[in-house]
C-alpha positions in Angstrom: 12.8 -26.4 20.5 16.0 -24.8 21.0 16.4 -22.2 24.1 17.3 -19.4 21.2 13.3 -21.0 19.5 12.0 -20.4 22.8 13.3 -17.1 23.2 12.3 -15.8 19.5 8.9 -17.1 20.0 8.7 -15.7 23.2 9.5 -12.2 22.0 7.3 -12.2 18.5 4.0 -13.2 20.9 4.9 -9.8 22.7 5.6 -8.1 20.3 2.2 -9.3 17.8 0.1 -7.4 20.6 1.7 -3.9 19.9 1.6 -4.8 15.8 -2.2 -5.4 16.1 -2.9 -2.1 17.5 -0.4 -0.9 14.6 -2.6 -2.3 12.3 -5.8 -1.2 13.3 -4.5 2.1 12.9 -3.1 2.2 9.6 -6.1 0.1 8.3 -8.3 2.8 9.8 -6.0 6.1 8.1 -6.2 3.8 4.8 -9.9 3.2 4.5 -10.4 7.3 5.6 -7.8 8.1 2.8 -9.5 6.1 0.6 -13.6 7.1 1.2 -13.1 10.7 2.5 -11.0 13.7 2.8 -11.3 17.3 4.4 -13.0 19.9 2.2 -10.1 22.6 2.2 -6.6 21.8 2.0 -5.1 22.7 5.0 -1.9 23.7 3.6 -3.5 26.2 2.1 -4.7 28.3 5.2 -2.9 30.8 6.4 -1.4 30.4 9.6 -2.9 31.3 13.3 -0.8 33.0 15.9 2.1 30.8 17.4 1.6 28.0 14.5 4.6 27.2 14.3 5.0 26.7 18.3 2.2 25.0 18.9 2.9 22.5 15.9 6.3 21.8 18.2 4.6 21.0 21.3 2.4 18.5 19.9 5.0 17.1 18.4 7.2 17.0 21.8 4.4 16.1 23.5 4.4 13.0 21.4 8.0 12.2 21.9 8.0 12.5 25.5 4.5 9.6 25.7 6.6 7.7 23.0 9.5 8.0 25.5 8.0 6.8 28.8 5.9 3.8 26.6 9.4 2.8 25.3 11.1 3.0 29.4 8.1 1.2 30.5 8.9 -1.7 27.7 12.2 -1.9 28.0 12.3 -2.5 31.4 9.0 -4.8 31.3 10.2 -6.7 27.9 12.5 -9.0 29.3 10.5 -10.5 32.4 8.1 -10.9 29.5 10.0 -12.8 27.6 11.6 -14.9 30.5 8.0 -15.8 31.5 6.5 -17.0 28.9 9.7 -18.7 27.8 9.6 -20.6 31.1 6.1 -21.7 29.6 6.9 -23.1 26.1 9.8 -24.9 27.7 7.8 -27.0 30.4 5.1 -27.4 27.5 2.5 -25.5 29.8 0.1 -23.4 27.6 -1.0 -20.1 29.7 -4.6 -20.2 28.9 -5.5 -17.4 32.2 -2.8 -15.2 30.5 -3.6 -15.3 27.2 -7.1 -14.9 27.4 -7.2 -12.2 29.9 -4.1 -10.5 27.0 -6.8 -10.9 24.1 -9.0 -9.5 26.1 -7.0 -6.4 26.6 -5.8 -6.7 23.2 -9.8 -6.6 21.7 -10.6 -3.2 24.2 -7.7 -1.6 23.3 -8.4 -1.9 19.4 -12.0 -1.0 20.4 -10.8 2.1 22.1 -8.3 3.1 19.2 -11.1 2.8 16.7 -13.1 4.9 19.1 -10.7 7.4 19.6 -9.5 7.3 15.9 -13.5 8.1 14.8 -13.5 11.1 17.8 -10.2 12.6 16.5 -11.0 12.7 12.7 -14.5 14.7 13.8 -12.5 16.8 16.0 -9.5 17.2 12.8 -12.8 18.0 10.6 -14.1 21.0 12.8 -10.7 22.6 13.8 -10.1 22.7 10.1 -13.3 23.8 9.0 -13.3 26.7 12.4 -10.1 28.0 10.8 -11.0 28.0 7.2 -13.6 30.3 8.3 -11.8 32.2 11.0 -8.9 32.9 7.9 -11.9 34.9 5.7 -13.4 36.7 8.7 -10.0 38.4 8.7 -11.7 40.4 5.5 -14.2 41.4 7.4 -12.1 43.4 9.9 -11.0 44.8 7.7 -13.9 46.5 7.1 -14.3 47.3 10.6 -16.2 44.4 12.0 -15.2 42.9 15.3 -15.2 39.6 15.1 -14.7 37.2 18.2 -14.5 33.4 18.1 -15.3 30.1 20.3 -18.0 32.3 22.5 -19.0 30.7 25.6 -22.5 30.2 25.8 -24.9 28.4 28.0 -23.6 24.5 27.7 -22.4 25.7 24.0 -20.4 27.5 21.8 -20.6 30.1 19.3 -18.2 29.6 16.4 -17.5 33.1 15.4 -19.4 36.5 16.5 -19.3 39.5 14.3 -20.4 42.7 15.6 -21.1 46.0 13.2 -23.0 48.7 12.7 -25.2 46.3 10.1 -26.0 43.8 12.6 -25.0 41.4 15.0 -24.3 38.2 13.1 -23.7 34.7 15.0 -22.0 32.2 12.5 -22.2 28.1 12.8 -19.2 26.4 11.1 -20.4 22.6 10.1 -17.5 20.7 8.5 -18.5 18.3 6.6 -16.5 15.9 4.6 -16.5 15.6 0.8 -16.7 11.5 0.2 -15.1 10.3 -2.8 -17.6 8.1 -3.7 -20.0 11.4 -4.6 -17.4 12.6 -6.9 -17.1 9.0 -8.9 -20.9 9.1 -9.2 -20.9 12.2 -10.6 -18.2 11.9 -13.1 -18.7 8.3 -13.6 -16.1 6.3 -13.9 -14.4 9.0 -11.8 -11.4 9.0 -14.6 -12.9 12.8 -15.9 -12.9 15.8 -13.1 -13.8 18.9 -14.2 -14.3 21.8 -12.2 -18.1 22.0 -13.0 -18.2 17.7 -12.1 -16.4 19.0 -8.6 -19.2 21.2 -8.1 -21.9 18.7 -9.0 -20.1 16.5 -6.7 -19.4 18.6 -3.6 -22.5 20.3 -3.8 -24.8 21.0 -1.2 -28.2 23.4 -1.5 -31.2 24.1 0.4 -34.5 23.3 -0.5 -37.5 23.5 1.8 -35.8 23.2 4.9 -33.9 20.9 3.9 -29.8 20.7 3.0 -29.2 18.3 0.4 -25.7 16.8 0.0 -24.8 14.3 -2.6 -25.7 11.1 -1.0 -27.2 12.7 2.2 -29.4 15.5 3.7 -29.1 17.4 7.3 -31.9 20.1 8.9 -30.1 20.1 12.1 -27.6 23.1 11.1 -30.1 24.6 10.4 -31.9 24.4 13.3 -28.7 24.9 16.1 -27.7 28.0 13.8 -31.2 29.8 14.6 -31.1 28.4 18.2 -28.1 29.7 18.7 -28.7 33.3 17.0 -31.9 33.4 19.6 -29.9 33.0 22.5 -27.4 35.8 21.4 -30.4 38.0 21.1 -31.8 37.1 24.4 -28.2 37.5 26.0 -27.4 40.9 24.5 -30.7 42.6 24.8 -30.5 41.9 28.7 -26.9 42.6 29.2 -26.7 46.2 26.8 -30.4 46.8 27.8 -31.1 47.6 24.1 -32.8 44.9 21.7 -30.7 43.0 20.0 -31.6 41.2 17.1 -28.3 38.5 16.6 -28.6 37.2 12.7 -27.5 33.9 12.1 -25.3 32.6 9.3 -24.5 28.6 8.4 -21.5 28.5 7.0 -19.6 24.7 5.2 -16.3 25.4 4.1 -14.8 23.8 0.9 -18.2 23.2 -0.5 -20.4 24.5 -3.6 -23.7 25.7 -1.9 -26.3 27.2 -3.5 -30.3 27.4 -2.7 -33.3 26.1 -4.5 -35.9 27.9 -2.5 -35.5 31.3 -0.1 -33.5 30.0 3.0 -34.3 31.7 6.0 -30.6 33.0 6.8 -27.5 33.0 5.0 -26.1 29.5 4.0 -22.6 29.7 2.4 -19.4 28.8 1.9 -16.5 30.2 3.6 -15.1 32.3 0.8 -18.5 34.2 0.7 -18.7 35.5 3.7 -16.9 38.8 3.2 -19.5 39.7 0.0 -21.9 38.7 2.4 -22.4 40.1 5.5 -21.7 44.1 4.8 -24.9 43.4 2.5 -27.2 42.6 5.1 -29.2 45.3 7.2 -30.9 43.2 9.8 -30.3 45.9 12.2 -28.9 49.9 12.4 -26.9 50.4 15.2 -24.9 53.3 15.9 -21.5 53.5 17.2 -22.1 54.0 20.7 -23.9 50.7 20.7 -21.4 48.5 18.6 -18.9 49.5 21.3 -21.4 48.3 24.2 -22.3 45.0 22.4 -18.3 44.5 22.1 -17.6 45.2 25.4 -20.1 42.6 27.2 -19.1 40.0 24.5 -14.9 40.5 25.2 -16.1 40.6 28.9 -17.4 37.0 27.9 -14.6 36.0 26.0 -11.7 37.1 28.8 -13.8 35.4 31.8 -15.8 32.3 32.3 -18.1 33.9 34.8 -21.7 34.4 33.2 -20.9 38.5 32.4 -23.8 40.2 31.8 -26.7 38.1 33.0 
């Protein structure tokens, strides 16, 4: 082989290693794209405080580990090359240096599809936290208080709201709607109706139970009345009045209706306002709304247990 062969092969083995981790990727995004998507559009929230900002940051944050990869390459690329051109020349195959790269190579693609999995969860809750967070805006409105991300004991609670009606503790569960439910449901999937959408991103409550299409779930169910208990328990002894929290499930972007009584409110996002100012699961008067919000801002301004 020519010393320009050498050199060209050299480079493409070097370079294969970064387009397999390329490729991993994108044949991760595709099959997502392609079985799943996020049950409210995104675009169509409004924005949170310093969007705009924090978009920028991620994306210079991004530029700036894109910009120390590409130093650390360009200065590591050419001994690279040199070395394992020195190889092919002599005819030497470098079996300890190969294997110990494909090695590297198979726990790096193990870790991307890891991470990959971990991140679309994560893009899944943030989206459904602030599809819910953009309707509890109604509900100050009204004159609720409403607090989110509440530090608990080893937990969180999505989104507090405090009134004269009740104390109301509300578990977002994002859940994705899986295209695969909505081609069952119109068929062929050539025919989508609004009432086939419903059919297919439907989930209800029967018995304990929540029944999506091609799945069920009780433990929402379950974490949202755990969760409501230990409110309770936390603001009874820190105002030193009883406080009975109420909790509420909420699954953005989907249909959800109830075949038999559910013990607490199970909705979706957009019901929330129609909801809660209908429930009287407790009277309180002013003087105690204002104590309740106090020990829960407490909590939200400091990570020291207040009011234990």
């Amino acid at each position: 082989m020519t010393d320009f062969s050498n050199s060209m092969l050299s480079l493409a083995i070097i370079l294969s290693s970064m387009f397999a981790i390329v490729g991993v990727m994108y044949g991760l995004l595709k099959y997502r794209d392609a079985t799943v998507k996020l049950p409210v559009d995104r675009e169509q929230l409004a924005r949170i405080p310093a969007y705009g900002l924090q978009q920028q940051i991620q994306d210079l944050q991004m530029d700036l580990i894109g910009s120390m990869l590409m130093g650390a390459m360009i200065v590591s690329l050419p001994f690279a090359v040199s070395s394992l051109k020195a190889h092919i020349t002599v005819g030497q195959f470098p079996w300890i240096s190969v294997t110990t790269g494909l090695m590297g190579l198979a726990y790096c693609g193990f870790k991307t599809w890891k991470n990959f999995s971990k991140l679309t969860k994560l893009r899944l809750g943030h989206t459904a936290e602030i599809a819910t967070a953009n309707e509890l805006i109604g509900l100050q409105a009204l004159g609720y208080q409403v607090f989110h991300d509440v530090q608990a004991d080893g937990f969180n609670i999505d989104h507090l709201v405090v009134g004269k009606n009740g104390v109301f503790a509300i578990e977002t569960k994002g859940r994705h709607k899986r295209n695969k439910d909505l081609r069952q449901t119109n068929g062929n999937g050539s025919s989508s109706g609004s009432g086939s959408d419903k059919k297919g991103y439907q989930v209800f409550y029967k018995d304990g139970r929540l029944n999506f299409p091609s799945w069920t779930e009780t433990k929402p169910i379950e974490q949202a009345e755990r969760q409501a208990k230990w409110v309770s328990q936390w603001l009874t002894k820190a105002t030193g009045s009883p406080v009975a929290a109420t909790p509420a499930l909420v699954f953005p972007g989907w249909y959800v209706t109830s075949q038999s009584k559910p013990p607490f409110p199970i909705l979706n996002h957009k019901q929330l306002v129609g909801t809660i100012p209908k429930l009287k699961t407790q009277d309180l008067t002013q003087q105690q709304v204002d104590i309740i919000i106090y020990q829960v801002a407490q909590r939200c301004l400091s990570k020291s247990e207040v009011g234990k």
